[in-house]
LUMMARLUM-974364 format. One line per 5 residues: their letters; for each residue x, y, z of C-alpha. Coordinates in nm, 4 decimals, decimal comma. Each point is the difference from the previous one (the first is absolute). Example, Ala and Ser with C-alpha at 12.3 -4.5 7.8 and 13.67 -1.06 7.14 Angstrom:
% residues 2
AS) 1,2300/-0,4500/0,7800 ~ 0,1370/0,3440/-0,0660 .
% end
This chain:
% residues 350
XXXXX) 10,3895/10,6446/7,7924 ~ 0,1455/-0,3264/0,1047 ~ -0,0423/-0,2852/0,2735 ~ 0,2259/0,0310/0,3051 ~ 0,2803/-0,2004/-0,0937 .
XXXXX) 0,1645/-0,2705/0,1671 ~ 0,3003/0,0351/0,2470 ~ 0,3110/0,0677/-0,1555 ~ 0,2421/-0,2912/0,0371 ~ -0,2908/-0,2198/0,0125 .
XXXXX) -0,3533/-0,1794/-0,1171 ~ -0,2580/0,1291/0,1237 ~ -0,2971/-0,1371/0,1909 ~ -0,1650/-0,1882/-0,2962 ~ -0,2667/-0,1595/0,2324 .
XXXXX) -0,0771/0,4075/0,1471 ~ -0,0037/0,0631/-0,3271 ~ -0,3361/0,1290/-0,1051 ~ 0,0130/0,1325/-0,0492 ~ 0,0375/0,0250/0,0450 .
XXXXX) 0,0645/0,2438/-0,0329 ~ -0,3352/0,5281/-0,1115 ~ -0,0537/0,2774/-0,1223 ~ 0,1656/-0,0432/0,2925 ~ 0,2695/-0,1159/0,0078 .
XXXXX) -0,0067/0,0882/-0,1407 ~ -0,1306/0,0091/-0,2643 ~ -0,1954/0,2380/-0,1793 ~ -0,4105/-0,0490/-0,0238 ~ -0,0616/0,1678/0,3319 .
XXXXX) 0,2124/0,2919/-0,0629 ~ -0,0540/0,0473/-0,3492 ~ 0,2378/-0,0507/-0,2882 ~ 0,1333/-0,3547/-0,1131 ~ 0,3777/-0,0821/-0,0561 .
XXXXX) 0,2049/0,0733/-0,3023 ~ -0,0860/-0,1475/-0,3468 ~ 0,3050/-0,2597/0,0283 ~ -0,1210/-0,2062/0,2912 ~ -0,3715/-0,0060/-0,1063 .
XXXXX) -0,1108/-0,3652/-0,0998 ~ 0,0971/-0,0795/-0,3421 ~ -0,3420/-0,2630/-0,0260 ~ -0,1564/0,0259/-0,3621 ~ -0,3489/-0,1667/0,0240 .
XXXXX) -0,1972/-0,0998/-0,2625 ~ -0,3083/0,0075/0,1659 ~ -0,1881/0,3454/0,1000 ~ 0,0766/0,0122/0,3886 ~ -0,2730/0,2092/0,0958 .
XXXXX) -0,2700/-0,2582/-0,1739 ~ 0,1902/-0,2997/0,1125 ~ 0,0504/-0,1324/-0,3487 ~ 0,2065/-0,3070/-0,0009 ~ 0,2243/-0,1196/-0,1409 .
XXXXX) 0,2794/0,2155/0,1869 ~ 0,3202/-0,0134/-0,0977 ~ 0,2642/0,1561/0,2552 ~ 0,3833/-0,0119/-0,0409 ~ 0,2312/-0,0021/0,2757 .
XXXXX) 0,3705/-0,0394/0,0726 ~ -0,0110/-0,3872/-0,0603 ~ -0,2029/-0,0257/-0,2696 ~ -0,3971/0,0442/-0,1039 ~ -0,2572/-0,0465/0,1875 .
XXXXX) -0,3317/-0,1150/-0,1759 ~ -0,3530/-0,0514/0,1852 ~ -0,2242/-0,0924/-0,2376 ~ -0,3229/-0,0035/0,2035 ~ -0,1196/0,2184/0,3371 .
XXXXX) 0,1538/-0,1925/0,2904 ~ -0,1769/-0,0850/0,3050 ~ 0,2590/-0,1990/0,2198 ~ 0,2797/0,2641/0,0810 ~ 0,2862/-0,1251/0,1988 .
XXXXX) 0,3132/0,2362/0,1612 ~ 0,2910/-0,0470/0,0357 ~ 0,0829/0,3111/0,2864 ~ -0,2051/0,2002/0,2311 ~ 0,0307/0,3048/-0,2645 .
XXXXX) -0,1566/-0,2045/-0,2364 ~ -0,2598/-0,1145/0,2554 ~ -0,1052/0,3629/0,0804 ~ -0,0632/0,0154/-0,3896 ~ -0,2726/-0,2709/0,0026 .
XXXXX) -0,1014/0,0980/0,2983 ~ -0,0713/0,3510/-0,1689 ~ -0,1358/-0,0976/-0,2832 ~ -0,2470/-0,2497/0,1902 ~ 0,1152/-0,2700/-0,0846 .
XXXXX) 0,0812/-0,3056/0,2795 ~ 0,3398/-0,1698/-0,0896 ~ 0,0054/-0,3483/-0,0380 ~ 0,3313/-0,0213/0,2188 ~ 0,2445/0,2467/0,1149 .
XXXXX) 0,3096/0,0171/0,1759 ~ -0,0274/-0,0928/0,3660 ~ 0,1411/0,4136/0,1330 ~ -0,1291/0,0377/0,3132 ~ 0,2084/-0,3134/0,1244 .
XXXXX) -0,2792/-0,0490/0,2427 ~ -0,0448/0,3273/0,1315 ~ -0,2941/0,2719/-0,0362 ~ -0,1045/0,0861/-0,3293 ~ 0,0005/0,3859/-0,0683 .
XXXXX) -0,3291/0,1587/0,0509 ~ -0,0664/0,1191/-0,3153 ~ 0,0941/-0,3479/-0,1712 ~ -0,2356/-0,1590/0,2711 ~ -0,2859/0,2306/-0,0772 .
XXXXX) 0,0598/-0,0195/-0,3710 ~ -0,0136/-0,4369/0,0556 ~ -0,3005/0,0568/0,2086 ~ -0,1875/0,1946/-0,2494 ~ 0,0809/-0,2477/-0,2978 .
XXXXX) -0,1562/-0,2160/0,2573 ~ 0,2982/-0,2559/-0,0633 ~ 0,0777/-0,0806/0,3587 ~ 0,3771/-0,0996/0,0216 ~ 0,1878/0,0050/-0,3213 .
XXXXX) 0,2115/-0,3079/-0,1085 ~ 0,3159/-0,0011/0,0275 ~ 0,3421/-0,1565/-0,0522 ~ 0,3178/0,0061/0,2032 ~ 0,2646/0,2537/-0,1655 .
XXXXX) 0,2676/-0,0426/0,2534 ~ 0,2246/-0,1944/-0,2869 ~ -0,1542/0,2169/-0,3097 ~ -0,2510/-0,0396/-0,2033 ~ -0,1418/-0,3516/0,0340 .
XXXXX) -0,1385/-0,0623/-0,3667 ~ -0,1792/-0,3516/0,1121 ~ -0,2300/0,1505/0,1921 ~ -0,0367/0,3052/-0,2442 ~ -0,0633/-0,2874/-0,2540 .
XXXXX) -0,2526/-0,1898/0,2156 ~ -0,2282/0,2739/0,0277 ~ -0,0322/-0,0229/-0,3905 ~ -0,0181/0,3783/-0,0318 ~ -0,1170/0,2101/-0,3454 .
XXXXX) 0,2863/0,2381/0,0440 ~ 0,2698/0,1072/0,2335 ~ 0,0765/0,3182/0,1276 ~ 0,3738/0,0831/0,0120 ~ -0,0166/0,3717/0,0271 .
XXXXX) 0,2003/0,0608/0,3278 ~ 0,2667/-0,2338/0,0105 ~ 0,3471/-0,0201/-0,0076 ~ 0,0396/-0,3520/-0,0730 ~ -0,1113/-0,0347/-0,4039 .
XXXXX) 0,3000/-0,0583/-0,1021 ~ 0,0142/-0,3452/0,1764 ~ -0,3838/-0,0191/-0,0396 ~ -0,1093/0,0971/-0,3395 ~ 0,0805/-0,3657/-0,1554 .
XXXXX) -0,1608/-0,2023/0,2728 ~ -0,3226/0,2188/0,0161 ~ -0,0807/0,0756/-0,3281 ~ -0,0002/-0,3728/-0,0159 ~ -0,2955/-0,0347/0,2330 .
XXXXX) -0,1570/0,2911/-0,1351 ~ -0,0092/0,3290/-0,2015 ~ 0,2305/0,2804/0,2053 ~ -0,0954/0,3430/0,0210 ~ 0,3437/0,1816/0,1078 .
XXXXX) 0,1641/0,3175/-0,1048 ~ 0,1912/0,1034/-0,2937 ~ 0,3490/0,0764/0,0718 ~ 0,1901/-0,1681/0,2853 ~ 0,0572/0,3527/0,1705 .
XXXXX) -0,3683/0,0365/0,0212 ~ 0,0413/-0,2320/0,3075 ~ 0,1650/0,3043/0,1702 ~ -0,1459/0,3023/-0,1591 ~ -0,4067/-0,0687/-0,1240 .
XXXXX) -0,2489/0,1807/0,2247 ~ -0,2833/-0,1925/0,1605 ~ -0,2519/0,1788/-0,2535 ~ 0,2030/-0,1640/-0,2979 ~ 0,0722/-0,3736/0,1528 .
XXXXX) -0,4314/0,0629/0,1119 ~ -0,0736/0,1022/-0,4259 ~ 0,2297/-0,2438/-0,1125 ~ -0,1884/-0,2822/0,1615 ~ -0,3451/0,1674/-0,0382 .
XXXXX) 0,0757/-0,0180/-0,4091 ~ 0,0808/-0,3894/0,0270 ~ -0,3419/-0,0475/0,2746 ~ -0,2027/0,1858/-0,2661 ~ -0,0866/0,2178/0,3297 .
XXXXX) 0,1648/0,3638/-0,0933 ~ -0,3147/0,1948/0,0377 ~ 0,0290/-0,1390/0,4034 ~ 0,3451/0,0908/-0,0250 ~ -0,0488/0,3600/-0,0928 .
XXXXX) -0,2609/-0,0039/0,3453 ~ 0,2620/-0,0943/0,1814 ~ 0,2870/0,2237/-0,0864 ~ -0,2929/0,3128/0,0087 ~ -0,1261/-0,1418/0,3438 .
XXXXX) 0,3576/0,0086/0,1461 ~ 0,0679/0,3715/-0,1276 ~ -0,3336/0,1264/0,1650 ~ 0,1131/-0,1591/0,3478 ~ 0,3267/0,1682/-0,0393 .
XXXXX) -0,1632/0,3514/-0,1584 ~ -0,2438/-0,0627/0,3540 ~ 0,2795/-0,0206/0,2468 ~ 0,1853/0,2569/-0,1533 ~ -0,2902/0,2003/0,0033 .
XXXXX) -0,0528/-0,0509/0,3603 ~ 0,3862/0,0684/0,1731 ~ 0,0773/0,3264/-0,2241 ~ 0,3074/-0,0025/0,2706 ~ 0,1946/-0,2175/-0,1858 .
XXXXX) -0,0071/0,1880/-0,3697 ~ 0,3527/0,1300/-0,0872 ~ 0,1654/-0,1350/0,3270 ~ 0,3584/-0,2265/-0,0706 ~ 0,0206/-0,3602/0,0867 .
XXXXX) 0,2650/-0,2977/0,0153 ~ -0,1673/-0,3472/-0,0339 ~ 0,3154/-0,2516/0,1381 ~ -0,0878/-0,3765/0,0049 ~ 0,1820/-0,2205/0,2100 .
XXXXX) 0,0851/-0,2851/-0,1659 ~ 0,1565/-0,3333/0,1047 ~ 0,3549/0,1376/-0,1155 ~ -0,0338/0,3645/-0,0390 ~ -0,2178/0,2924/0,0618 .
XXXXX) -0,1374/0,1102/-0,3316 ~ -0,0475/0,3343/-0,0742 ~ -0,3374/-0,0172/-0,2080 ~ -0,0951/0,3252/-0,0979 ~ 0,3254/0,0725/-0,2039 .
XXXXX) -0,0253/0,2436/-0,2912 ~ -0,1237/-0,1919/-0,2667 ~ -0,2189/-0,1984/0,1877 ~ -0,3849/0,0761/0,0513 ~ -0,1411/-0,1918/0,2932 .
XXXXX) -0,3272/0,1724/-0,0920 ~ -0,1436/-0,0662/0,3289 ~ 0,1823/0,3140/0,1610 ~ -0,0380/0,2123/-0,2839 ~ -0,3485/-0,0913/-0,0703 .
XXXXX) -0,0685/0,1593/0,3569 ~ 0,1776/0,3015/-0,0935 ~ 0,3540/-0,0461/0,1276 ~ 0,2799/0,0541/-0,2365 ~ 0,3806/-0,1792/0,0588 .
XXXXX) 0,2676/0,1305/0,2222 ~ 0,3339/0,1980/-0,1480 ~ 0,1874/-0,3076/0,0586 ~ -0,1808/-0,2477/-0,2560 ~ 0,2275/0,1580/-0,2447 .
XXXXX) 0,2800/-0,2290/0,1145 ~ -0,1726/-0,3187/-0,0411 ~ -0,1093/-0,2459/-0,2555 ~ -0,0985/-0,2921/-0,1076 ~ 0,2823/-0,1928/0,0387 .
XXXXX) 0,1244/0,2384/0,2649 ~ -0,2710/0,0385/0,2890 ~ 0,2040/-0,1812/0,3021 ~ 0,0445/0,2482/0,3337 ~ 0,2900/-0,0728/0,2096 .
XXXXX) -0,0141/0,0530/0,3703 ~ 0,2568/0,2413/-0,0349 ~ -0,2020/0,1927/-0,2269 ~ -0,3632/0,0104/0,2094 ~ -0,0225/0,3877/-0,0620 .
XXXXX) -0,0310/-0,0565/-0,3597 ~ -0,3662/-0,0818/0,0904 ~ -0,0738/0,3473/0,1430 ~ -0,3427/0,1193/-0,1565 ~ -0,3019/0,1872/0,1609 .
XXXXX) -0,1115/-0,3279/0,0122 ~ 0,1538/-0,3094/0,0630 ~ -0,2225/-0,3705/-0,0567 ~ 0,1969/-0,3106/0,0333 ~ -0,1415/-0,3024/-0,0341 .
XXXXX) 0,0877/-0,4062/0,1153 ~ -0,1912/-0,1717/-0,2796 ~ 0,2327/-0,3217/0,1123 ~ -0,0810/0,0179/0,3929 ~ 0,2660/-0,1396/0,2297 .
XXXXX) 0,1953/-0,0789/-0,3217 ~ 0,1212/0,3416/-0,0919 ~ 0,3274/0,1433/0,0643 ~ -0,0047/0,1461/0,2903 ~ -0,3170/0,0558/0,2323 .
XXXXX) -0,2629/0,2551/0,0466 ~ 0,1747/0,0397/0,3785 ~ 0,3837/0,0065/-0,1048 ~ -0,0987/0,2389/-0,2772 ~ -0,1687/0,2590/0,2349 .
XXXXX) 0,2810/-0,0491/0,2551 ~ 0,2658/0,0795/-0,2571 ~ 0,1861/0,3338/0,0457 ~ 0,0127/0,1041/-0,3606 ~ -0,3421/-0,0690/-0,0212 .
XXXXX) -0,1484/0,1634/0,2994 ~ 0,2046/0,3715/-0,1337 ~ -0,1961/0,0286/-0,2832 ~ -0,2011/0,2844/0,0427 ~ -0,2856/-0,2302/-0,1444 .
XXXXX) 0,0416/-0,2274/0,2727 ~ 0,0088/0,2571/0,2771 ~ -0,2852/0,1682/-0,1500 ~ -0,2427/-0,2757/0,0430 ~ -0,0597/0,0317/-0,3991 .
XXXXX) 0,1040/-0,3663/-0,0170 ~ -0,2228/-0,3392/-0,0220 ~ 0,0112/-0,3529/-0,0240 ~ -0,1936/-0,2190/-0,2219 ~ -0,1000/-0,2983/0,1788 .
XXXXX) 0,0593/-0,3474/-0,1356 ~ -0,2864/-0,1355/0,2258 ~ -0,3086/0,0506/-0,2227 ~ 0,1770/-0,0383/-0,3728 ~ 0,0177/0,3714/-0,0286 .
XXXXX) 0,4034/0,0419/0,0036 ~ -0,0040/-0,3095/-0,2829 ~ -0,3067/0,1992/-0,1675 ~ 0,1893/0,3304/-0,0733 ~ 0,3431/-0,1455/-0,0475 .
XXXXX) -0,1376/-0,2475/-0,2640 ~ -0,3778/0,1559/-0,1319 ~ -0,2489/-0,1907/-0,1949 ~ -0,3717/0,0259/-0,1491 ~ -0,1391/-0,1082/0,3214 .
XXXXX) 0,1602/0,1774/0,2710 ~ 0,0611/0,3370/-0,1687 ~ -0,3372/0,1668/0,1360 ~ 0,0223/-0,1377/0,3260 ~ 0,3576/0,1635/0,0495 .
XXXXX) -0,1250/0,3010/-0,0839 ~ -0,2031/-0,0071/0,2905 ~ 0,2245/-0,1556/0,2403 ~ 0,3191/0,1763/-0,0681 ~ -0,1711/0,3577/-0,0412 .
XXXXX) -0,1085/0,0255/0,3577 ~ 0,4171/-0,1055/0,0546 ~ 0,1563/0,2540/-0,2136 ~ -0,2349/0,2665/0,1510 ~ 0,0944/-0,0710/0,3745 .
XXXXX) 0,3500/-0,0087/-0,1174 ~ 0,0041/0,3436/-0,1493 ~ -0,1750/0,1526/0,3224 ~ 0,2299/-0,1256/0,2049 ~ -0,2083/-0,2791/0,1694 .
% end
């Protein structure tokens, strides 16, 4: 199963990027199976990751990666990457400034909180990575899992310090958050927390599933509105793992969509028809078109989705919309008990 893609005709949200990024989202720990052999992490290590043996040797698409001793000062280099530490318990030594001043998500907060680490450190991203500041901080290693930037970072970073990225430059697109999560749990000497983490996320999605039986075996569109098109996410290839991992299963119409193919037209609203329909606004005020023109759209308001009430809106407010478009090892269980709640209101017609 693979990570929602970025918008055709575009680069995606690197900074949303988690992440992001689930067995959500897609991804596969919370609903069960991982993603096909060829977009598994390549990493050899030649260390025992469950003891935390060191020295660990990882390759990636830019070269090898060797951490010689267990490292203590992490530093990340997106909010993806963040969650990881985060995760893991471990307190990065700086991170990418994401929130841009605004309210941290609530389960970020509480993880923070309970690492009793107060406000992280952080550095502005507006222009990129800013590898001064990344180099100040003197970190042990840097985490480079969820990025879409290596290719203009690798050199820079793995100057300051060892960097723990993925394989093969498609794995930017396609690696679930439980393989970016082991990856980095093999290079932190920390896979037995890793393995917690993915089994803890599968039991909050086996919960909620458990508790809104309504939703097994009903068909859903997921559509993300994104700053120049709205994405159809749940196309046939694709395994958001959120949705399914509650027991829904896609629509007829994911069949004509892709990867490289997932933009809806206005002219072609009805191809989101589904028993349920779930867009989300991960981007806010920045998406295409608005939560308001969308509803007031003609197309849109035929669908017998629509006019059945079996339709619902992710809200961009609390980090949930950003959450299930772009999953990650710290937000997966709270979506499951967010969105669950959502998807059940939406197939009663509420």
């Amino acid at each position: 199963m693979n990570r929602l893609p970025r918008p055709s005709g575009r680069r995606g949200a690197a900074r949303v990027l988690i992440v992001a990024a689930a067995c959500l989202a897609l991804a596969t720990g919370c609903s069960g199976s991982g993603s096909d052999d060829d977009t598994k992490p390549e990493s050899k290590s030649s260390g025992s990751a469950s003891s935390g043996a060191f020295p660990v040797s990882l390759t990636n698409a830019w070269g090898t990666t060797e951490i010689k001793e267990k490292p203590v000062k992490v530093a990340t280099v997106s909010d993806g990457d963040t969650s990881i530490a985060l995760a893991l318990g471990l307190v990065p030594v700086i991170t990418p400034d994401v929130e841009d001043g605004g309210d941290v998500p609530e389960y970020k907060q509480k993880a923070v909180d309970k690492l009793g680490a107060g406000k992280l450190k952080t550095y502005d991203d507006t222009d990129g990575t800013d590898y001064e500041a990344v180099a100040s901080a003197a970190p042990d290693v840097i985490l480079g899992m969820n990025t879409w930037s290596m290719d203009d970072d690798y050199a820079k970073l793995s100057a300051v310090a060892p960097v723990v990225t993925y394989a093969k430059k498609t794995d930017a697109d396609t690696l679930t958050w439980q393989e970016r999560l082991t990856t980095a749990a093999k290079a932190l000497g920390l896979a037995d927390k890793a393995k917690e983490v993915v089994d803890a996320n599968e039991k909050a999605f086996a919960d909620a599933a458990a508790a809104h039986p309504e939703l097994k075996g009903k068909t859903y569109t997921y559509a993300i509105v994104h700053p120049q098109q709205i994405t159809y996410g749940s196309y046939a290839d694709q395994d958001p793992g959120v949705f399914e991992g509650l027991g829904l299963k896609k629509a007829p119409n994911a069949k004509n969509y892709s990867a490289d193919k997932n933009a809806v037209s206005l002219e072609n609203l009805d191809e989101l028809e589904a028993d349920v329909l779930v867009v989300s606004y991960p981007f806010g005020d920045n998406g295409l078109i608005s939560a308001s023109e969308l509803e007031g759209n003609k197309l849109f308001k035929s669908l017998d989705v629509v006019k059945g009430k079996h339709y619902a809106v992710v809200s961009s407010k609390d980090g949930l919309a950003s959450a299930v478009a772009y999953p990650d090892a710290l937000s997966s269980s709270w979506v499951a008990g967010k969105l669950a709640p959502v998807l059940a209101d939406a197939v009663a017609g509420t």
